[in-house]
N, C-alpha and C positions, 0 to 999 in steps of 0.2 A: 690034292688032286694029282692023278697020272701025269708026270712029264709028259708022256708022247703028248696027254690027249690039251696040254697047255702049250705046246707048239702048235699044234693043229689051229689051236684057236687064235694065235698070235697071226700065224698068218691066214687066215680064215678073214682074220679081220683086217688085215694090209689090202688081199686082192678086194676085198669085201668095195670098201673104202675109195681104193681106185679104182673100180668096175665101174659105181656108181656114180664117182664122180668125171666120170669118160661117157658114161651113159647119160646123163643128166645134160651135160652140154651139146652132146650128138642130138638131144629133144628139142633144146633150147635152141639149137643152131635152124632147126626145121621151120619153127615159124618166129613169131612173137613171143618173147618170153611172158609176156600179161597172157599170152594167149592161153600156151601148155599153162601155166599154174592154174587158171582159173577151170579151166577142163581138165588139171586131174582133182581140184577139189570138189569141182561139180562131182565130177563121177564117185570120188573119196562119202562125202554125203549120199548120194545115192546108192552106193555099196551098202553102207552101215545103216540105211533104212533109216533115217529120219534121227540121227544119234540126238545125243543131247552134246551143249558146247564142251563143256567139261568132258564128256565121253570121249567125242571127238578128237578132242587136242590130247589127252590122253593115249590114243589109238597111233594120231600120226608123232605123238611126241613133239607137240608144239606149246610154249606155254601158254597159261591164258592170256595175256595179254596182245600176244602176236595174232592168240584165234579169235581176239575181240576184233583187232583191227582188219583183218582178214573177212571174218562174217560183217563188216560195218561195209567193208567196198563190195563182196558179195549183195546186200543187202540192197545198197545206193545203186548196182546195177539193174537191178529188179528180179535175180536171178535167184535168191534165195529168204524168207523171211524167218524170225523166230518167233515160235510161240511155245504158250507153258505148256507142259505135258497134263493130259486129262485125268492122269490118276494124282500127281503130284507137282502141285504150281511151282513152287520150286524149283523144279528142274526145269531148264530152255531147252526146248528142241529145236534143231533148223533144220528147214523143209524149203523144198526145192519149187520156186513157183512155175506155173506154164513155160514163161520167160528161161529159167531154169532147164528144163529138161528139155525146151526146144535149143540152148543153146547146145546142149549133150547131142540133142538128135544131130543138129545141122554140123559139127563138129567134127563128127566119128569120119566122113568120110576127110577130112583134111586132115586129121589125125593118122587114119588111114594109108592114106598115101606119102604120108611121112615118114610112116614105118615100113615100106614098100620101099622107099628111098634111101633110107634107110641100112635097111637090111639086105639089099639089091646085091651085094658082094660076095654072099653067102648063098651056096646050094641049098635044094631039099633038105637033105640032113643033116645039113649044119643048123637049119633052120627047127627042124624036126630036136636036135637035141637043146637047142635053146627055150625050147618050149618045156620039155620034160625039164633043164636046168630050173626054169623060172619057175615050176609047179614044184620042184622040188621047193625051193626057198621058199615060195609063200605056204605051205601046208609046215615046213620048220617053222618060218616066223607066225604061225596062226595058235602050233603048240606052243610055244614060247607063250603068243600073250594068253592062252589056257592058264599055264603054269603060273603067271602072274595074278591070276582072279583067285586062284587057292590061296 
């Protein structure tokens, strides 16, 4: 591999790394930490349309064991159930129940305003380029897990 393009990536993955983990506590700081994780795995599940467990933890990089214990308190809160998939029993899918997606609805605006508190310190276009940043990363990490299904 190119030198330049093995620096880039070395620290690619330094700011990578600290961004998110500066980012992740600025979430955490905003409300309840039970809170954010359970509304981004809600949303996480509802993104991926009904995944399967193993898909899921796959996607977010979590093993199964943490995605057992994680869909077991999603579960016990009434917010999410599994069931087998209709072509193949086999596989568990988790689906979002009423409870679910009304926790997503009533959510978005606390979530909202978090991110409004947020990001309060930053102009239009600081804002503006933050948005094209984060479209840039998720459309790279979306090729990324392309590249990984071949």
């Amino acid at each position: 591999m190119d030198e330049k393009k093995i620096d880039l990536i070395e620290e690619l993955l330094e700011d990578t790394l600290i961004y998110t983990l500066l980012f992740n506590r600025e979430l955490n700081n905003l409300g309840e930490r039970d809170f954010i994780k359970t509304f981004l795995w809600l949303i996480s599940i509802e993104e991926y349309d009904n995944p399967s467990l193993s898909g899921l933890g796959k996607m977010l990089n979590v093993s199964k064991s943490q995605m057992t214990l994680k869909m077991d308190k999603l579960e016990q809160a009434g917010y999410t159930e599994r069931i087998s998939d209709s072509e193949d029993r086999r596989i568990i899918r988790i689906v979002l129940t009423p409870e679910g997606r009304n926790f997503i609805k009533n959510s978005k605006k606390t979530v909202k305003e978090g991110m409004n508190q947020l990001l309060s310190p930053l102009d239009i276009e600081e804002i503006e380029d933050l948005k094209k940043s984060i479209t840039t990363i998720k459309n790279v990490v979306l090729k990324i897990q392309e590249g990984k299904k071949r």
